[in-house]
C-alpha positions in Angstrom: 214.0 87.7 -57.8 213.7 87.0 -61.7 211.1 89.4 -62.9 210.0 89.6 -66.6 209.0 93.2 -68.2 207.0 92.9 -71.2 208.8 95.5 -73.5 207.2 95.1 -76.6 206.1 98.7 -76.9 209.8 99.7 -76.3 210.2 102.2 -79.1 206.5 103.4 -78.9 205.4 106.5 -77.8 203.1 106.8 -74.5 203.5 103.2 -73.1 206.8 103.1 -74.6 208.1 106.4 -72.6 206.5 105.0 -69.6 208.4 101.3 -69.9 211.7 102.9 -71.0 211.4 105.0 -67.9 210.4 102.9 -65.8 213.0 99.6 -66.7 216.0 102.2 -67.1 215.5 102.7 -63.2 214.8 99.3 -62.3 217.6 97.9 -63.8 220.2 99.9 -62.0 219.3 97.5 -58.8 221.4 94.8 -59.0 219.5 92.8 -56.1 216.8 91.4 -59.0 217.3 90.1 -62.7 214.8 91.8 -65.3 213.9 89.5 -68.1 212.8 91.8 -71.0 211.0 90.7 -73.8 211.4 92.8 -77.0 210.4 93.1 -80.3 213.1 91.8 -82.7 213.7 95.8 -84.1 213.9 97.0 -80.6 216.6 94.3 -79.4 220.0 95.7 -80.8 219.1 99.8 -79.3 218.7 97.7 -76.1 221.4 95.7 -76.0 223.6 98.4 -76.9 222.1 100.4 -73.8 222.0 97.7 -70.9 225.7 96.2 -72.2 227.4 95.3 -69.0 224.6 95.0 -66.7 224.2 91.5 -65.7 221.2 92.5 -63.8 219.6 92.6 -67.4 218.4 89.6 -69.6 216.7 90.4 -73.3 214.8 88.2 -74.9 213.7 88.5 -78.9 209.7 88.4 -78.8 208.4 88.1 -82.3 204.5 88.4 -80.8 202.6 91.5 -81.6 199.9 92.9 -78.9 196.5 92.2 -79.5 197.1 89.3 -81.5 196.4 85.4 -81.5 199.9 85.0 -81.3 200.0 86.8 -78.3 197.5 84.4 -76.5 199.4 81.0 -77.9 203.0 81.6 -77.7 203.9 84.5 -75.8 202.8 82.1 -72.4 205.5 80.0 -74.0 208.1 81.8 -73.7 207.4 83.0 -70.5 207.1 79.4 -69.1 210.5 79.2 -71.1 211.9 82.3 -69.6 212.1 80.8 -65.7 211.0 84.2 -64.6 209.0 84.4 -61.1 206.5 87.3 -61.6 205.6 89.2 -65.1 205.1 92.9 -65.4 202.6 93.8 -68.4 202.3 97.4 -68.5 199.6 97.3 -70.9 196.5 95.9 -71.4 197.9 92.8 -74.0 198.4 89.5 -71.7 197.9 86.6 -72.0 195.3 84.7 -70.5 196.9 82.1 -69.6 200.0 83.6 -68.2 201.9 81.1 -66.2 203.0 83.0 -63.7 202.1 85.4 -61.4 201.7 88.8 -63.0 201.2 92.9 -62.1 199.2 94.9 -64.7 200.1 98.9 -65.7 196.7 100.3 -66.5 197.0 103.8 -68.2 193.5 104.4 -69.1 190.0 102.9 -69.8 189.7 105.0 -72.9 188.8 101.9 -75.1 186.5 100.6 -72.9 184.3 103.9 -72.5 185.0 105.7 -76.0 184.1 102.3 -78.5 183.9 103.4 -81.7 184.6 102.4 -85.4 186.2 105.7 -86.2 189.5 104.3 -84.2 190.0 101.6 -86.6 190.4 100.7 -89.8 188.4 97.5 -90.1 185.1 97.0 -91.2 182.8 97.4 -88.8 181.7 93.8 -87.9 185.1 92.7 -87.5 185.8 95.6 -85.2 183.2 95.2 -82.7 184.2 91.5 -82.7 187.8 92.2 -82.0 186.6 94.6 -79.3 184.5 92.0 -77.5 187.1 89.5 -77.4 189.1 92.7 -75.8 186.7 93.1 -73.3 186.7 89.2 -72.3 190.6 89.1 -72.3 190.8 92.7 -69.7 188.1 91.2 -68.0 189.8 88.1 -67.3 193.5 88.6 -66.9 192.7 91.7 -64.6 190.8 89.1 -62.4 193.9 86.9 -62.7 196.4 89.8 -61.6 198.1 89.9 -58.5 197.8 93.7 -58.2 197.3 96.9 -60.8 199.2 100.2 -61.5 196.9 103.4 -62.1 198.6 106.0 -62.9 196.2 108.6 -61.8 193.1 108.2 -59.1 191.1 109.0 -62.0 192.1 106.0 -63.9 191.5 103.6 -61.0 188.0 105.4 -60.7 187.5 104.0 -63.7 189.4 100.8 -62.7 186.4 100.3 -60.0 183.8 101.0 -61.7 184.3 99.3 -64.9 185.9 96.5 -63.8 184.8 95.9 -60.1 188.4 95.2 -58.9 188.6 95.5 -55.0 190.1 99.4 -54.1 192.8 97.4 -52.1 194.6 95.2 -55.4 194.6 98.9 -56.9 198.1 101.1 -56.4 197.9 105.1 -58.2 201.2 105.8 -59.1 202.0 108.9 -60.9 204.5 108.8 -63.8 207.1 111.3 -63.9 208.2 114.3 -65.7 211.4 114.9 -67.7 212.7 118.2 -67.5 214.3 118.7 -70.6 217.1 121.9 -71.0 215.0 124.8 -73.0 218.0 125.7 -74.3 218.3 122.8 -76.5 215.6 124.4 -78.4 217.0 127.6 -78.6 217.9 127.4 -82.3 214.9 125.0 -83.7 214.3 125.7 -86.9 210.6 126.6 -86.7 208.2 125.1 -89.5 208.2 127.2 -92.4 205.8 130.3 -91.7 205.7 129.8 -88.4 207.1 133.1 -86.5 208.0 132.5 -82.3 205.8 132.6 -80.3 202.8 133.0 -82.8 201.9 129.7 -83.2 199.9 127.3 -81.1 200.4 123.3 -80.7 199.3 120.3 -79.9 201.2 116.9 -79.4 200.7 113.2 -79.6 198.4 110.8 -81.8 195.3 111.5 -83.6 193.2 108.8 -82.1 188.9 110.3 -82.6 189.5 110.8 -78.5 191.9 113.0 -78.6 189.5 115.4 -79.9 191.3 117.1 -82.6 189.0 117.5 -85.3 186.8 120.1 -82.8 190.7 121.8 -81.8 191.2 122.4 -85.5 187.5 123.7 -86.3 188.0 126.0 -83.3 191.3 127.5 -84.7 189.9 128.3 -88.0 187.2 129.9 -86.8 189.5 132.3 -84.8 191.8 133.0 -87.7 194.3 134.5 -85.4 197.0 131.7 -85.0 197.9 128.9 -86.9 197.8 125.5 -84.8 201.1 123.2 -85.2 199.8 119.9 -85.3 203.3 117.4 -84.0 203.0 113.3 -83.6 203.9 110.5 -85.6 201.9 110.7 -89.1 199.0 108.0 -88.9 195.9 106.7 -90.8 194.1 109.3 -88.1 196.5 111.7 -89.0 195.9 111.9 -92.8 192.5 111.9 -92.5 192.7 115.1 -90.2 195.2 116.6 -93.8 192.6 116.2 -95.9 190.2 118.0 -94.1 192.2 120.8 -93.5 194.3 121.1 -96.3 191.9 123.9 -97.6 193.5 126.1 -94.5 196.9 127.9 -93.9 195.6 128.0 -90.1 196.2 124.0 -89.4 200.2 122.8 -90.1 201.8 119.6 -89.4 204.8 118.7 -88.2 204.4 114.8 -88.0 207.2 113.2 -85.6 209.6 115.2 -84.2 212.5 114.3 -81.7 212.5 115.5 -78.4 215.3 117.6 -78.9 213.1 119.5 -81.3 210.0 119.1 -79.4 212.0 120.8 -76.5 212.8 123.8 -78.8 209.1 124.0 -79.9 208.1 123.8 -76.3 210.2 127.2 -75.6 209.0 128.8 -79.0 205.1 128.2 -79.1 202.2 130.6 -77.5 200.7 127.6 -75.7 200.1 124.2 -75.8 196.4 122.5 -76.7 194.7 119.3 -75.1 191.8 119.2 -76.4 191.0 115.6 -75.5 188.0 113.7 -74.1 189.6 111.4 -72.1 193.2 110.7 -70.5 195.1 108.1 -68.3 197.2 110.7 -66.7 197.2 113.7 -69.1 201.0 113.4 -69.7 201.2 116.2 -72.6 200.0 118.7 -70.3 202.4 117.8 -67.7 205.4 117.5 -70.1 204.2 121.2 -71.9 203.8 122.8 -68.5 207.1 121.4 -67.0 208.9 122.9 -69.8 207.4 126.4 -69.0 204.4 126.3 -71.9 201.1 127.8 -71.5 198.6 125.0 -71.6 194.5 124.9 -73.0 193.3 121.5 -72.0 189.7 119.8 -71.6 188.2 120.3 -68.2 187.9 116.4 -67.2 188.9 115.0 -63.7 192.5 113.7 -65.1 193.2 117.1 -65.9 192.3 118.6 -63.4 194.3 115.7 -60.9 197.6 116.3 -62.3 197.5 120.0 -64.0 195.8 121.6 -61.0 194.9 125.3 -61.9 197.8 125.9 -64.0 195.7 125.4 -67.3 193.0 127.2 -69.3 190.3 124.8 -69.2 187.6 124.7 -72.0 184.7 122.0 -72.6 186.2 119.5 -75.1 182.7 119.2 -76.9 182.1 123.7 -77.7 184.0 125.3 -79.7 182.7 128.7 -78.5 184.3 127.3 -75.1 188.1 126.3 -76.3 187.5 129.5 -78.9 187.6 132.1 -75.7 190.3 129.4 -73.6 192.5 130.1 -76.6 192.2 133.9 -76.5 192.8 133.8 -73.0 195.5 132.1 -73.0 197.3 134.3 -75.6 196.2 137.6 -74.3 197.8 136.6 -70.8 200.7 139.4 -69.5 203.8 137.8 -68.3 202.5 138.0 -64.7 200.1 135.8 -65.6 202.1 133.3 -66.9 204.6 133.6 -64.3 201.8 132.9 -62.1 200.8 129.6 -63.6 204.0 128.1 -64.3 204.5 129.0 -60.5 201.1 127.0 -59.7 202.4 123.8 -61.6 205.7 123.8 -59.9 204.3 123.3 -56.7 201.6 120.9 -58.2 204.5 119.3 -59.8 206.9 118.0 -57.0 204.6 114.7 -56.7 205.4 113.6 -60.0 209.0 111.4 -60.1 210.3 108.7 -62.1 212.5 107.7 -59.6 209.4 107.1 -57.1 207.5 105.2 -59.3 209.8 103.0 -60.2 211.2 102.3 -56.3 207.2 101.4 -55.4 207.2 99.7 -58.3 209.7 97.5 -57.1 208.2 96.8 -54.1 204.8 96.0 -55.3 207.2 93.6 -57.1 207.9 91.8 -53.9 204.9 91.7 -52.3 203.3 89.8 -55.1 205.6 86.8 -55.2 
């Protein structure tokens, strides 16, 4: 079968680990063809890394998600591309898709968090742009052959929002990396950051992941400095500003995963401080590489972290204030004992799994 993977998000982070993980797998079974559309300054890193697998086609997409473009001439070159099912795994297709297509939904975040504060246009022109989001999920979900969750929380969400039948809904988890700790071994820390005296927190800055309430929690203990690690952002800066009066907030910006390894093995515990997640993947990386985790007590977290976390209430900072001195003041027994919990939570999360039913949900939609 010719299948087409929409890989415009290749080199992102979140949707872009979950795609790169998910087509590296696929690929290596020769029995289908994978048409891969990609942005033109992800092409030559992918080239370069399927060379010699004729199971592999790449196509040069110049369309950006959520754009007109994406509406008028991404069907185009879809049409163009022969392929006999398309894979978005993301919410950015094309209404008039012409083909049969599965969607990857990773969260509903947009759809229950709207709020000018996650965008930089003017208000008016946000709320517009957001309606004609709405409309476009509403109808190319509708449209799909079948949808990914990847946690039961996020087809909860799935149901209930959108009123999709249970049955055209499949959860599958994504998968966890287990990087070598000892790669990190000899990270040079941030300057004035001393092992294991330093707490962190990884990915964007988007208003639900929370951080602003994180940060106003760790001033007010003024007992460890918080390591603030993603790629810098409009979000981001704004979070500098306000902060830049304190020693007690650092960032880090973008770091490699090399790095991210070695600040995995150094740090006193990981912080998730968000309100909402698809399926809660920095807890899951942190804890598989052996960190202490503080996370929001919300159904996702709970689903795919088990009782291996601190929990706190996302919304006091009294609440992640005393989640954060627990998790600190735990003995080595204790911490022995929770990365022992998440182990055995852990085994149900594989990339290799999700991408074989993957492929088969493949098949049952042509």
């Amino acid at each position: 079968m010719r299948i087409g993977i929409d890989c415009r998000l290749w080199s992102q982070t979140g949707v872009g680990r979950y795609i790169r993980e998910l087509v590296t797998r696929l690929v290596t079974n020769h029995a289908d063809t994978y048409v891969l559309f990609a942005r033109p300054e992800d092409v030559g890193d992918m080239q370069r890394q399927f060379s010699g697998n004729r199971s592999v086609v790449i196509i040069e997409t110049d369309v950006r998600w959520h754009t007109l473009k994406e509406q008028l001439v991404f069907p185009l070159s879809i049409a163009s591309s022969r392929v006999e099912l398309m894979h978005f795994p993301y919410f950015s297709v094309p209404v008039c898709c012409p083909v049969p297509y599965v969607i990857t939904v990773h969260d509903m975040i947009y759809w229950q968090y709207p709020t000018g504060k996650a965008s930089t246009l003017h208000p008016f022109f946000y709320w517009c742009k957001q309606l004609a989001y709405r409309c476009i999920v509403f109808i190319t979900t509708r449209r799909a052959r079948h949808l990914i969750a990847v946690s039961h929380a996020t087809k909860k969400a799935v149901l209930d929002i959108l009123h999709i039948p249970s049955g055209r809904v499949t959860v599958l988890y994504e998968g966890v990396s287990h990087g070598d700790k000892r790669d990190g071994d000899h990270t040079k820390l941030p300057s004035r950051l001393k092992e294991g005296q330093f707490l962190m927190t990884v990915g964007n800055a988007y208003p639900h992941k929370n951080l602003e309430i994180l940060c106003d929690a760790v001033v007010s203990l003024k007992s460890i400095p918080l390591l603030v690690v993603g790629k810098p952002t409009y979000f981001t800066q704004r979070l500098q500003q306000r902060y830049a009066h304190t020693s007690w907030i650092r960032f880090a910006g973008y770091v490699d995963d090399r790095v991210l390894s070695g600040l995995y093995a150094h740090t006193a515990g990981v912080v998730v401080p968000s309100l909402d997640e698809g399926f809660g993947f920095p807890v899951v990386e942190a804890l598989s590489q052996g960190s202490m985790v503080a996370c929001s007590e919300i159904p996702v977290l709970r689903e795919v972290a088990g009782e291996a976390p601190y929990y706190f209430d996302p919304r006091d900072v009294g609440s992640i204030t005393q989640a954060l001195k627990d998790m600190i003041s735990a003995t080595p027994k204790e911490k022995q004992r929770r990365t022992r919990l998440f182990k055995i939570h852990a085994s149900q999360f594989s990339w290799d799994t999700m991408a074989e039913k993957t492929q088969k949900i493949y098949h049952t939609c042509v």
